[in-house]
C-alpha positions as a Python dict, from the first residue, in 0.01 Angstrom:
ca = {
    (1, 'X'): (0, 0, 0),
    (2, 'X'): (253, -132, 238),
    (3, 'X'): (557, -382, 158),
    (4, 'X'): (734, -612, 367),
    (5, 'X'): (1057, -807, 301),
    (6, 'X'): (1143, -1096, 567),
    (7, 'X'): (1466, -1290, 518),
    (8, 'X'): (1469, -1639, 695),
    (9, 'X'): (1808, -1735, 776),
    (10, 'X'): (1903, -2127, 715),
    (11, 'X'): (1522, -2195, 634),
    (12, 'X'): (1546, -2425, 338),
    (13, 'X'): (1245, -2560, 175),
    (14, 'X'): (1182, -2741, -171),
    (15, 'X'): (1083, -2568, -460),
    (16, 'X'): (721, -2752, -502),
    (17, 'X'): (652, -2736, -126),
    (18, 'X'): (729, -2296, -165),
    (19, 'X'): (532, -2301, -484),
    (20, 'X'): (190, -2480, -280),
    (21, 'X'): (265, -2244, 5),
    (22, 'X'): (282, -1944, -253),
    (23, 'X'): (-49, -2059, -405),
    (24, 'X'): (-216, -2074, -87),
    (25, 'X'): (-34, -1772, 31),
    (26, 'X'): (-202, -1522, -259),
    (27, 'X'): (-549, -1630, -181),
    (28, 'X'): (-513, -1435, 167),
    (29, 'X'): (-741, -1099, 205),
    (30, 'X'): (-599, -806, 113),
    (31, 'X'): (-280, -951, -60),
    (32, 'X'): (-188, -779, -412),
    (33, 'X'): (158, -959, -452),
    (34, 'X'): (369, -1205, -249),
    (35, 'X'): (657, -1426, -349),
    (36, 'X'): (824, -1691, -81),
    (37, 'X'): (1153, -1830, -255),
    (38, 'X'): (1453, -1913, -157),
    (39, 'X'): (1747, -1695, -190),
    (40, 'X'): (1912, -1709, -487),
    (41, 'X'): (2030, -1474, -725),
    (42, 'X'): (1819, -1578, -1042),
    (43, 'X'): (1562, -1566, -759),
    (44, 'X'): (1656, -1223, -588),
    (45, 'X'): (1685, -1004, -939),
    (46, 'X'): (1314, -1174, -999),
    (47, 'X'): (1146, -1055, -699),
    (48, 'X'): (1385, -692, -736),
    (49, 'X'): (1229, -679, -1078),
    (50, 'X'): (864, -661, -970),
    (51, 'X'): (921, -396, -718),
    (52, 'X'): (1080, -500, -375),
    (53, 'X'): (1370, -338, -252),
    (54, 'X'): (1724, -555, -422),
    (55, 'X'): (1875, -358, -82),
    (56, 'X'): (1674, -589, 204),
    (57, 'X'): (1766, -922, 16),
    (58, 'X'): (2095, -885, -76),
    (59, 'X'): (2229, -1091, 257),
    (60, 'X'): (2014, -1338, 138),
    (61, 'X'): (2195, -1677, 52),
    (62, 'X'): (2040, -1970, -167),
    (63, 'X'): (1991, -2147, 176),
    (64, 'X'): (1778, -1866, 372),
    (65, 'X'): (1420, -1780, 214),
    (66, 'X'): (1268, -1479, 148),
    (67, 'X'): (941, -1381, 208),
    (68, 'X'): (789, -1029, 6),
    (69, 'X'): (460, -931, 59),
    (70, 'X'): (262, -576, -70),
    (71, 'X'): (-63, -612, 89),
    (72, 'X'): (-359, -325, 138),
    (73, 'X'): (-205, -294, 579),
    (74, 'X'): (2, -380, 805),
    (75, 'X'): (-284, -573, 964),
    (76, 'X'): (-272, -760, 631),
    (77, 'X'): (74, -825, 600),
    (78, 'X'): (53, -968, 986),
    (79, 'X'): (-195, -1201, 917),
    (80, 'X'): (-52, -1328, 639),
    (81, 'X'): (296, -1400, 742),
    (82, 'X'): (130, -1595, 1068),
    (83, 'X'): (-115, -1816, 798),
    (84, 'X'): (291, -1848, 619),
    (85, 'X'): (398, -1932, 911),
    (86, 'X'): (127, -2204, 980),
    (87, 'X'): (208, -2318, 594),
    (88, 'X'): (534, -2395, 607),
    (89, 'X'): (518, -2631, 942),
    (90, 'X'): (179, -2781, 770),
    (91, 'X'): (199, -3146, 588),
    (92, 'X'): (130, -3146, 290),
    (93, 'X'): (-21, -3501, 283),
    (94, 'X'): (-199, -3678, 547),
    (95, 'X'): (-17, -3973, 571),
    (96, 'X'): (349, -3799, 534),
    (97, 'X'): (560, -3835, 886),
    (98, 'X'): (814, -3579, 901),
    (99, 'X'): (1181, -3632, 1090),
    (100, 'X'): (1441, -3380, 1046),
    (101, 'X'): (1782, -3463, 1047),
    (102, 'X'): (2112, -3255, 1028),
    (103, 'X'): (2306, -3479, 776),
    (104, 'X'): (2266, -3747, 605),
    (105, 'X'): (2484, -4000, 804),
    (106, 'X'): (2249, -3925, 1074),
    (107, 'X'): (1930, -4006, 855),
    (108, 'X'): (2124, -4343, 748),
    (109, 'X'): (2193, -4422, 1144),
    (110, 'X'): (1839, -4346, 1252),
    (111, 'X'): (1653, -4583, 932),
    (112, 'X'): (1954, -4809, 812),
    (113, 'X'): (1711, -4938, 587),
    (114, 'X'): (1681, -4662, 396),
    (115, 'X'): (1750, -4667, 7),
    (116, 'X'): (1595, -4370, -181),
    (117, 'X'): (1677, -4005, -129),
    (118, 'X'): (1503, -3789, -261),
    (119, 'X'): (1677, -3437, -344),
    (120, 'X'): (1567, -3100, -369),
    (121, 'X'): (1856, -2825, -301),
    (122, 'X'): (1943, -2520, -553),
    (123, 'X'): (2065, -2684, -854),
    (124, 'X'): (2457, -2569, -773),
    (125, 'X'): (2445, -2838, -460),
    (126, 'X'): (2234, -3073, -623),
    (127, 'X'): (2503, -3275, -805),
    (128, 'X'): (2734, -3255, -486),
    (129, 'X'): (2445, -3407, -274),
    (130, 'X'): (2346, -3700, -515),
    (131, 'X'): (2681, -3821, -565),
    (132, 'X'): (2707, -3866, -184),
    (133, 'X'): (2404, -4020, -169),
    (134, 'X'): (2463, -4243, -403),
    (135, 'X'): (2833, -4302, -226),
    (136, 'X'): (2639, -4412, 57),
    (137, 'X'): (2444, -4689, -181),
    (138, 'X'): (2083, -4520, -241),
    (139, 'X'): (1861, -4478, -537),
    (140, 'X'): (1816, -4119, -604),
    (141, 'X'): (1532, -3920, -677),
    (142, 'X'): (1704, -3577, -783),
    (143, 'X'): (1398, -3299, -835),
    (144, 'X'): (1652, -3017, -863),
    (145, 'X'): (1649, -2839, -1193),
    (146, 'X'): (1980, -2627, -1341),
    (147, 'X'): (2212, -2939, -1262),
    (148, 'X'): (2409, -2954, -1623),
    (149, 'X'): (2422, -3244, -1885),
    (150, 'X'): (2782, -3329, -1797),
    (151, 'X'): (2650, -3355, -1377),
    (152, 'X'): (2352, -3572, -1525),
    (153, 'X'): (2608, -3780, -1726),
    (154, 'X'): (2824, -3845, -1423),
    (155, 'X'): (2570, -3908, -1172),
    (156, 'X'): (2440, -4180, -1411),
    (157, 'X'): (2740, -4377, -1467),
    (158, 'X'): (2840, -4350, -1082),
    (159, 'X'): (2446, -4522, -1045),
    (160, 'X'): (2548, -4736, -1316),
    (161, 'X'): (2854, -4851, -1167),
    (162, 'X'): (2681, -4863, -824),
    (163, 'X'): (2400, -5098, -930),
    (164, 'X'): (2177, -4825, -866),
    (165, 'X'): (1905, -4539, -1051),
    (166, 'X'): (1937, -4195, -1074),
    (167, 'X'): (1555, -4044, -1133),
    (168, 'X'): (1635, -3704, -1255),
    (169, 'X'): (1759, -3439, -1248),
    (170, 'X'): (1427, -3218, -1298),
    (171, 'X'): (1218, -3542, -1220),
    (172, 'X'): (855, -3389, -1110),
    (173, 'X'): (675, -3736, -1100),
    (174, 'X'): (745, -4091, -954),
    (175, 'X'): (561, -4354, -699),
    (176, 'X'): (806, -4610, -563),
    (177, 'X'): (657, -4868, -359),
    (178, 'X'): (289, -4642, -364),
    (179, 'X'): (419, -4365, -245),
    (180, 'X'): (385, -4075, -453),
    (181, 'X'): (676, -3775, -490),
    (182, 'X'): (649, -3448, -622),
    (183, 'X'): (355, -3457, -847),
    (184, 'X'): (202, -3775, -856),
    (185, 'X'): (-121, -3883, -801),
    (186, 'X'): (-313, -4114, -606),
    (187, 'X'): (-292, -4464, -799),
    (188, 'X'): (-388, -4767, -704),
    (189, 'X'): (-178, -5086, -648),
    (190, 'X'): (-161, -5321, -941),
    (191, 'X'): (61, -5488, -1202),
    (192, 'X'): (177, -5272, -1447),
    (193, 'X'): (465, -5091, -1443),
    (194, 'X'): (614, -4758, -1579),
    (195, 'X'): (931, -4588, -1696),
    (196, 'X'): (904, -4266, -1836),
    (197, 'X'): (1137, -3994, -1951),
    (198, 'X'): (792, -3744, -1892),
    (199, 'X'): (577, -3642, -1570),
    (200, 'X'): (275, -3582, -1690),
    (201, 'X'): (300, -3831, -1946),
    (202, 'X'): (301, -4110, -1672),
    (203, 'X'): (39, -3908, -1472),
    (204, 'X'): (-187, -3908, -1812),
    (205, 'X'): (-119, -4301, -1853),
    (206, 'X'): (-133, -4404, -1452),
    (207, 'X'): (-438, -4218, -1450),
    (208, 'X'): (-605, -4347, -1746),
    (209, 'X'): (-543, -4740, -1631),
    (210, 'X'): (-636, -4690, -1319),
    (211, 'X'): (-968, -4502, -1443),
    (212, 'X'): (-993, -4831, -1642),
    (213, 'X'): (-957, -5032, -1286),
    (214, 'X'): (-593, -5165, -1303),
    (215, 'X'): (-319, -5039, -1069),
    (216, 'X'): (59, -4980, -1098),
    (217, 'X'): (368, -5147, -916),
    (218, 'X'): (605, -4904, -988),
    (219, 'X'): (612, -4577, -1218),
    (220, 'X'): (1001, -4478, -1245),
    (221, 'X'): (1044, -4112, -1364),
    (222, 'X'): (1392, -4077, -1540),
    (223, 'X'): (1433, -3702, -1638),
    (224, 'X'): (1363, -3574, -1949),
    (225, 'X'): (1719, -3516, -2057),
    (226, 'X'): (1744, -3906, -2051),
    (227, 'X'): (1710, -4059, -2393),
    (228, 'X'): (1892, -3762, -2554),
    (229, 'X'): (2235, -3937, -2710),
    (230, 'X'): (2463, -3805, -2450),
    (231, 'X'): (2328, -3942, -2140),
    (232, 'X'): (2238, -4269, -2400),
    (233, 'X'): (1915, -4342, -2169),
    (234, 'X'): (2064, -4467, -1861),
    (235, 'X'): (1812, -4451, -1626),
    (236, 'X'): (1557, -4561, -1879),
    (237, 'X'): (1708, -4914, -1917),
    (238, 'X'): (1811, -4898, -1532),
    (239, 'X'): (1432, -4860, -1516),
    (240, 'X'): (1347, -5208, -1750),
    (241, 'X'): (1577, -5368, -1561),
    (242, 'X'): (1414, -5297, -1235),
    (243, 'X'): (1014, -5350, -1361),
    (244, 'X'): (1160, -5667, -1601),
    (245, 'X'): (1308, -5883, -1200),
    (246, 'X'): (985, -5757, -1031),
    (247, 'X'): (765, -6041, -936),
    (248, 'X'): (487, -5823, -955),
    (249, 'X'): (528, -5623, -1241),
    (250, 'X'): (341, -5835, -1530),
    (251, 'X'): (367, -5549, -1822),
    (252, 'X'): (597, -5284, -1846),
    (253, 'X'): (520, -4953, -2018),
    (254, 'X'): (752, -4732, -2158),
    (255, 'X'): (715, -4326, -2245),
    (256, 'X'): (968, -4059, -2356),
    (257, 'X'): (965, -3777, -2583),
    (258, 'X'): (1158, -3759, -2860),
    (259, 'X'): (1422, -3995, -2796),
    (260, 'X'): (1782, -3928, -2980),
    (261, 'X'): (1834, -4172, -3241),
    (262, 'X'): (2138, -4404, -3125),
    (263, 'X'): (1975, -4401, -2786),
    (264, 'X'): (1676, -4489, -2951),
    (265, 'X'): (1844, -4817, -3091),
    (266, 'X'): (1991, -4879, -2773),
    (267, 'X'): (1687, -4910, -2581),
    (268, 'X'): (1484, -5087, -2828),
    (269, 'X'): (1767, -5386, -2794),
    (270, 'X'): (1728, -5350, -2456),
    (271, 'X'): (1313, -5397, -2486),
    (272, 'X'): (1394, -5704, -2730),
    (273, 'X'): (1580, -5882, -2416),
    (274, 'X'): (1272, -5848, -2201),
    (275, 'X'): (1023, -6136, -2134),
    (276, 'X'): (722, -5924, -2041),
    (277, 'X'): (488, -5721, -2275),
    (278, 'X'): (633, -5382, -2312),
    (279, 'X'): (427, -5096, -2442),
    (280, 'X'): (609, -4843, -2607),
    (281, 'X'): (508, -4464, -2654),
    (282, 'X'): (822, -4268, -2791),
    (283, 'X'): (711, -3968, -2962),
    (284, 'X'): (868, -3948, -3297),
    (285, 'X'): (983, -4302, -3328),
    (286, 'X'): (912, -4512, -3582),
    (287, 'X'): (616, -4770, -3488),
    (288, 'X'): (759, -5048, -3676),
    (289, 'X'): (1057, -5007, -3515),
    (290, 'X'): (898, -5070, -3200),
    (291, 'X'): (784, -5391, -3347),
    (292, 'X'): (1080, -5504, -3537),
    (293, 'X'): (1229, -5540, -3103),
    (294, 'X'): (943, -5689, -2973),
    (295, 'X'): (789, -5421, -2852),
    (296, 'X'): (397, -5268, -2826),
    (297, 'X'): (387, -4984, -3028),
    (298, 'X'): (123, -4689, -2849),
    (299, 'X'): (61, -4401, -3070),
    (300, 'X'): (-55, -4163, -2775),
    (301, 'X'): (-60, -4202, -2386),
    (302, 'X'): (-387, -4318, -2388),
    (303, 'X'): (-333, -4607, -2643),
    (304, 'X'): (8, -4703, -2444),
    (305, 'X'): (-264, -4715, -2121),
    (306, 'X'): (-521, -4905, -2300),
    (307, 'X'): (-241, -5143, -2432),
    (308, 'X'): (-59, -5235, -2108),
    (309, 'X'): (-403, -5328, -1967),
    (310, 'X'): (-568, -5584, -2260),
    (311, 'X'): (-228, -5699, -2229),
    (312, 'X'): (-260, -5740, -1863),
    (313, 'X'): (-581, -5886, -1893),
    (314, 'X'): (-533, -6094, -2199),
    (315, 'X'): (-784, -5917, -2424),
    (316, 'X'): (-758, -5751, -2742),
    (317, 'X'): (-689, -5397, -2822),
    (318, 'X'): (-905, -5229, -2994),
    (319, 'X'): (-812, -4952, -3183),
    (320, 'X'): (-1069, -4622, -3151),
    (321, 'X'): (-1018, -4239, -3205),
    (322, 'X'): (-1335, -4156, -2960),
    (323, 'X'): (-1460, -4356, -2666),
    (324, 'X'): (-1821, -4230, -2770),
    (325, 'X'): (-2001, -4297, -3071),
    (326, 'X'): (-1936, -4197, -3383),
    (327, 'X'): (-2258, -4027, -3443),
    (328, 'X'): (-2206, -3848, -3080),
    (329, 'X'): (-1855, -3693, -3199),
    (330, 'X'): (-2018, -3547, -3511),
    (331, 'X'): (-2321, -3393, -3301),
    (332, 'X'): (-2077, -3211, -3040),
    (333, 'X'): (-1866, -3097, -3355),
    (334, 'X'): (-2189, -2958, -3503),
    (335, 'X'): (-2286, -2811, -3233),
    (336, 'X'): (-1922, -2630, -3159),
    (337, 'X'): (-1902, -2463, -3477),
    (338, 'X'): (-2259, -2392, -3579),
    (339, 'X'): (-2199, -2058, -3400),
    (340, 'X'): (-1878, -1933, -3465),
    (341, 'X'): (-1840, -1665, -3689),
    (342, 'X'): (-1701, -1736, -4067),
    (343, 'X'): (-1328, -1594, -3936),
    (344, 'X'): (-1287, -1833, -3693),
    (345, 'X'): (-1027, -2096, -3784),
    (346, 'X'): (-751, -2173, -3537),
    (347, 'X'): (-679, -2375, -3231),
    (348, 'X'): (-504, -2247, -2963),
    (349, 'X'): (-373, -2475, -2724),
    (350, 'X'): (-254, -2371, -2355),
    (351, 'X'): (-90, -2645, -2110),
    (352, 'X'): (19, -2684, -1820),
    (353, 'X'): (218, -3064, -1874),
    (354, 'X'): (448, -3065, -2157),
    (355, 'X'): (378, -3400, -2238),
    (356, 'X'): (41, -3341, -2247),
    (357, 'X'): (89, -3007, -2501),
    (358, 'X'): (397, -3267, -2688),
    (359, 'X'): (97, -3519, -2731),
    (360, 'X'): (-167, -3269, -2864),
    (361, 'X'): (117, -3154, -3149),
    (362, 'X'): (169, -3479, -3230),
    (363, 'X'): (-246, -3583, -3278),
    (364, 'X'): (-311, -3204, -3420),
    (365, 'X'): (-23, -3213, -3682),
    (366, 'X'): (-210, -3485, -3891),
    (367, 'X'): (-481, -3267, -3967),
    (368, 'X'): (-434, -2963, -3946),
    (369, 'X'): (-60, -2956, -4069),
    (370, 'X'): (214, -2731, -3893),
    (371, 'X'): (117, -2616, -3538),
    (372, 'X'): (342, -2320, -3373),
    (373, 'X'): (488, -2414, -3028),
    (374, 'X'): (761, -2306, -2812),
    (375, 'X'): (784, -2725, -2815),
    (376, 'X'): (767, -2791, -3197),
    (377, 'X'): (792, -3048, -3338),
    (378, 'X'): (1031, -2929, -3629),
    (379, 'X'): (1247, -2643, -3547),
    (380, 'X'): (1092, -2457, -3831),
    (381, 'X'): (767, -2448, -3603),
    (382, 'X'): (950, -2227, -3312),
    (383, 'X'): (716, -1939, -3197),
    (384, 'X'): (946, -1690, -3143),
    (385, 'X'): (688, -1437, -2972),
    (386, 'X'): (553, -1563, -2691),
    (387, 'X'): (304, -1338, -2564),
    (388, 'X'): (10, -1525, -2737),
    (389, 'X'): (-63, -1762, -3006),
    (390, 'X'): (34, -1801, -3373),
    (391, 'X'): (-226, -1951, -3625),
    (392, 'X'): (-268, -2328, -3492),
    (393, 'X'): (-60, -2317, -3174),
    (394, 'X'): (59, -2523, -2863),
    (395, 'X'): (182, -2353, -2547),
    (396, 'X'): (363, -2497, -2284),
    (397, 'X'): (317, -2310, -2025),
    (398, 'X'): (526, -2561, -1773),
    (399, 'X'): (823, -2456, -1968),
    (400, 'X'): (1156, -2284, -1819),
    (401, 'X'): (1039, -1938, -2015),
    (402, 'X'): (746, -1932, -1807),
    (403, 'X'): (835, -2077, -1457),
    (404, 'X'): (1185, -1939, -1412),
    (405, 'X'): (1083, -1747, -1053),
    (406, 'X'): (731, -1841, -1092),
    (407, 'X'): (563, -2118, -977),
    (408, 'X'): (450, -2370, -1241),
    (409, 'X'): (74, -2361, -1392),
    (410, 'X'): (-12, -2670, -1257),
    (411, 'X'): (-16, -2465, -942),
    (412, 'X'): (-49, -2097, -1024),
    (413, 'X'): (-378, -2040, -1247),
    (414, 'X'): (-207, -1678, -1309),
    (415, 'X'): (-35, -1695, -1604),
    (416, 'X'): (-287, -1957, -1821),
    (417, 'X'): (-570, -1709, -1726),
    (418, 'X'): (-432, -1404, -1873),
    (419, 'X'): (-360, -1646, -2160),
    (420, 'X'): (-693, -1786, -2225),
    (421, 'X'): (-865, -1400, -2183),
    (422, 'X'): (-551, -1293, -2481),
    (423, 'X'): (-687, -1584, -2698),
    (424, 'X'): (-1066, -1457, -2663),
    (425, 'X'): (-967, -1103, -2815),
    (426, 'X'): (-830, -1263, -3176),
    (427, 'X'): (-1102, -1309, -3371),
    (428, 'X'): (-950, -1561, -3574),
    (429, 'X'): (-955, -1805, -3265),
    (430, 'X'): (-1220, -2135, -3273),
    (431, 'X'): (-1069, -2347, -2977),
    (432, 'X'): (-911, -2305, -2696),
    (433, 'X'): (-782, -2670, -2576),
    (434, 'X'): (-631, -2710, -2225),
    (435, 'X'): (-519, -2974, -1966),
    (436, 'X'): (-618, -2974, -1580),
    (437, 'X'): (-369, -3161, -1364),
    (438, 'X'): (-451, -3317, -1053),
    (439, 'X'): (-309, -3499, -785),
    (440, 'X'): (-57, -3391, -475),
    (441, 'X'): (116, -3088, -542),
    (442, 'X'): (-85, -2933, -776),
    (443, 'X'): (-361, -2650, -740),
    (444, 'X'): (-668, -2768, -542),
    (445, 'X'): (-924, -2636, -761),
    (446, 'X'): (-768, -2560, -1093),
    (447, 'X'): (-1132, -2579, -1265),
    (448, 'X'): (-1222, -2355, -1008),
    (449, 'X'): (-965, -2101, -1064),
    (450, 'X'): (-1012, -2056, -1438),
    (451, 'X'): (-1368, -2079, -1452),
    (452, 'X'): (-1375, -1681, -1424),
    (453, 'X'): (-1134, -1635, -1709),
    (454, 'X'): (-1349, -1917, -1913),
    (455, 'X'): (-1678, -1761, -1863),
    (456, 'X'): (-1572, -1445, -1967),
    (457, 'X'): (-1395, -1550, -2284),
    (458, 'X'): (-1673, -1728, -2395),
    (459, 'X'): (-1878, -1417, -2286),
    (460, 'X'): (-1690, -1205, -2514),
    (461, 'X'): (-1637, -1391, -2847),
    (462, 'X'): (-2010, -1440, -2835),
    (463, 'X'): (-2111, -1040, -2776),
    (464, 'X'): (-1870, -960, -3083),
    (465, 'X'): (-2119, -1228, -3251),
    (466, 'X'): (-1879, -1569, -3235),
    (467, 'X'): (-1884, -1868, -3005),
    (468, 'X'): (-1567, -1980, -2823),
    (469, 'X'): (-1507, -2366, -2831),
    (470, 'X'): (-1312, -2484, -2533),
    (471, 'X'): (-1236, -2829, -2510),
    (472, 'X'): (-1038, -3012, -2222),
    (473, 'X'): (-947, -3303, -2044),
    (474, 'X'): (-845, -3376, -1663),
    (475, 'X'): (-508, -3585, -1631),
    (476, 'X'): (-596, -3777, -1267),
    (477, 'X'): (-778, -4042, -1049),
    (478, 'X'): (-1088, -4047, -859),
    (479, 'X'): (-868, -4053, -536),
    (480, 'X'): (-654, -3744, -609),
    (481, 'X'): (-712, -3502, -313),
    (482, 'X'): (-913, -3256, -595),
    (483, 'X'): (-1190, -3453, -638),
    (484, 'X'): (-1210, -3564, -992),
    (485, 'X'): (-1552, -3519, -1054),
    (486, 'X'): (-1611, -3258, -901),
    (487, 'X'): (-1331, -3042, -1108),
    (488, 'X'): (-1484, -3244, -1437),
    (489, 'X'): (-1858, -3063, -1331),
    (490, 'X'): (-1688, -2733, -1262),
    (491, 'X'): (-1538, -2717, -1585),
    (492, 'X'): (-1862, -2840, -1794),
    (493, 'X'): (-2062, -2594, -1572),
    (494, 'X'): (-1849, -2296, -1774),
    (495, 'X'): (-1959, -2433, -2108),
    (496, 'X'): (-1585, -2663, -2135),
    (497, 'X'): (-1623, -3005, -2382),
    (498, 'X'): (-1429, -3224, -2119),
    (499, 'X'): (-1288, -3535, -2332),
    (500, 'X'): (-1166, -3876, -2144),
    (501, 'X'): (-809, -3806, -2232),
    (502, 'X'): (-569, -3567, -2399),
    (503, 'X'): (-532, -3769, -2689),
    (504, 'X'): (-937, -3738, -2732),
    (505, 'X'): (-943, -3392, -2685),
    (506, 'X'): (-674, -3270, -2883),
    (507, 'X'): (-833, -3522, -3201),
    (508, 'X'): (-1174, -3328, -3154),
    (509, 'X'): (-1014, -2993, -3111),
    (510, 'X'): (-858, -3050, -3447),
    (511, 'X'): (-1169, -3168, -3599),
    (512, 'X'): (-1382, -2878, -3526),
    (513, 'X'): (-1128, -2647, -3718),
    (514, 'X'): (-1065, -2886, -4029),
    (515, 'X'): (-1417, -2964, -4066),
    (516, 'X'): (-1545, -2611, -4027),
}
């Protein structure tokens, strides 16, 4: 086995760009581990941790990147840092024009109308690098991570002050004027706007109206730290403000996780002032609240997508757990459990959006009571072991536990395989429930890369004389660059129950195991 360690000086590149090029990187012949990050030292004790030499990285700053590579030859390791190589100077989207430019002022001089930046630097420089932005009058898209609440706080009231928004920090998902950053998907144009304190929450609900044929004008990502009471939602009613003076925005939705309670308050007066339908899809708040402000209460993503378009389109809402008949839900739930063995009981749920795994708690919990997470939903519901499930169980697998040097599961199949192959060897285990994200950024062919990890769990709980129920749902668009269908046949070709949306998937998962 050979091992190389290449240090590129002053060879910055984001986070999500590094974690597609990694992805790509480990499908290469004769590769057995590679990591391409850049040099920090979170990142540098990582990498020393699973065997490369601390020694060659230590000149390493958090502006050079480091490339480590144990491959089967030299011949190998050649190859591969050429295809690396080709990867990092490759766009990642065809339509994406790239410009490079030294400083900002120069970037302002070149396109003086310029009024978004989007930032992406270790989370030390982040705050440093917003502020001037927003010095300099821009909107700011800040994808960094590790920037603290007292940064966040700042940055907000300087945006605030400024007449401006500050999307972030840790904000994976927006499209601003169409365009897509970070993980987004391909959506079309339409009138129906979003502002959401969750990425994958506005992925599940852009996706699901525009599955349904209506489009989006904006979808304003705020950073999930938003609505907690110290930062008092800033960005969130920055956000209404924006989609409530836009022409073309008709309906506004609105989506956060649990929302601190003053800020809560605060935003619902803010929803009251508005003059446009406003969906509403805070978990953990009070529905009537919702009402009592004038707003459209959604119980789940999909209801909140649903809502904003019969209120688009002038139609009614109505209200249904299944988008099949009734009669058609009880004959796949028959079917699931007929052959599972009498121990079978649980659900075990493994995501890679934490909105998505917040959402399936929240559906689950009605039924089937308490459900372990290392998201709970009371703090009394902590799993404190990680290393597989716990009776009825959620796992985010997006979180910071699992990503911290790694790159995130919506990219890197790794980690939820190992997971789904753990789950197969408790007996007690009825259904596995997961989430496949598309759209830019993410994995190519996520069905594709568990489907040997699926087969062979199912495989197994039926030779020790049980059947494995795995349902899921996709969280895209026809247009994302993964082909939608084609990752929907993949995943019913290894024996997967694929469901129209989370909510739908995580209500049947639950109904198999109360039922049984």
């Amino acid at each position: 086995m050979i091992t190389r360690i290449v240090v590129r000086k002053n060879q910055y590149r984001d986070s999500v760009f590094l974690m597609v090029v990694n992805q790509k990187a480990r499908d290469l012949a004769g590769i057995r581990e590679i990591a391409i990050m850049m040099g920090t030292d979170n990142n540098k004790d990582l990498m020393a941790k699973v065997g490369f030499d601390a020694s060659e990285m230590r000149s390493a700053t958090s502006n050079d990147m480091i490339i480590c590579i144990r491959a089967e030859s030299e011949d190998h390791i050649v190859d591969a840092l050429l295809e690396i190589d080709t990867l990092l100077v490759k766009k990642m989207r065809p339509d994406e024009q790239n410009s490079t430019f030294k400083t900002l002022d120069a970037a302002l001089r070149e396109r003086p109308g310029t009024n978004l930046a989007v930032i992406s630097v270790p989370g030390q420089f982040a705050a440093r690098e917003a502020r001037k932005a927003l010095n300099h009058g821009l909107n700011v898209l800040l994808f960094s991570d590790n920037v603290s609440l007292e940064e966040e706080i700042e940055l907000k009231q300087l945006a605030q002050q400024a007449d401006r928004i500050v999307m972030g920090p840790d904000c994976g998902t927006a499209i601003i004027n169409h365009v897509g950053l970070a993980f987004a998907n391909v959506v079309k144009p339409g009138h129906i706007g979003i502002v959401a304190a969750t990425g994958t929450g506005l992925q599940e609900v852009a996706g699901i109206m525009d599955r349904m044929g209506e489009g989006i004008t904006q979808a304003i990502g705020t950073g999930g730290r938003d609505l907690s009471d110290r930062v008092k939602g800033l960005s969130m009613m920055k956000g209404i403000d924006i989609l409530e003076n836009d022409t073309e925005t008709k309906v506004i939705v609105a989506l956060s996780k649990p929302p601190g309670p003053n800020t809560a308050k605060d935003v619902l007066k803010k929803i009251s002032a508005c003059s446009k339908k406003t969906i509403v899809n805070f978990i953990g708040l009070d529905q009537k609240a919702v009402q009592e402000a004038g707003g459209i209460p959604a119980a789940t993503l999909e209801e909140a997508a649903e809502k904003a378009v019969a209120a688009l389109r002038g139609s009614q809402y109505e209200k249904k757990d299944f988008s099949i008949p009734e009669k058609d839900v009880a004959a796949v739930i028959k079917n699931e459990q007929r052959r599972m063995s009498a121990g079978q009981k649980y659900v075990r749920g493994l995501y890679s959006g934490g909105a998505l795994c917040d959402e399936a708690l929240a559906v689950m919990s009605g039924r089937l009571g308490g459900i372990f997470s290392n998201i709970p939903l009371r703090p009394e519901l902590r799993m404190e072991d990680l290393s597989r499930g716990h009776l009825h169980s959620c796992i985010d697998l997006g979180d910071d536990y699992f990503t911290r040097g790694k790159p995130h599961p919506m990219i890197y199949p790794d980690v939820r395989k190992s997971y789904i192959e753990k789950e197969a060897l408790d007996p007690e285990v009825a259904v596995l429930l997961l989430d496949v994200v598309l759209g830019y950024g993410a994995h190519m062919d996520m069905a594709g890369a568990l489907s040997e990890s699926l087969l062979w769990a199912k495989a197994h709980v039926e030779a020790k004389g049980g059947y494995l129920s795995i349902i899921a749902s996709v969280c895209g668009t026809k247009n994302d660059p993964q082909d939608f269908d084609q990752q929907v046949k993949k995943m019913k070709d290894c024996g997967v129950v694929i469901m129209p949306s989370n909510a739908q998937a995580a209500r049947l998962a639950a109904l198999i195991c109360h039922t049984k």
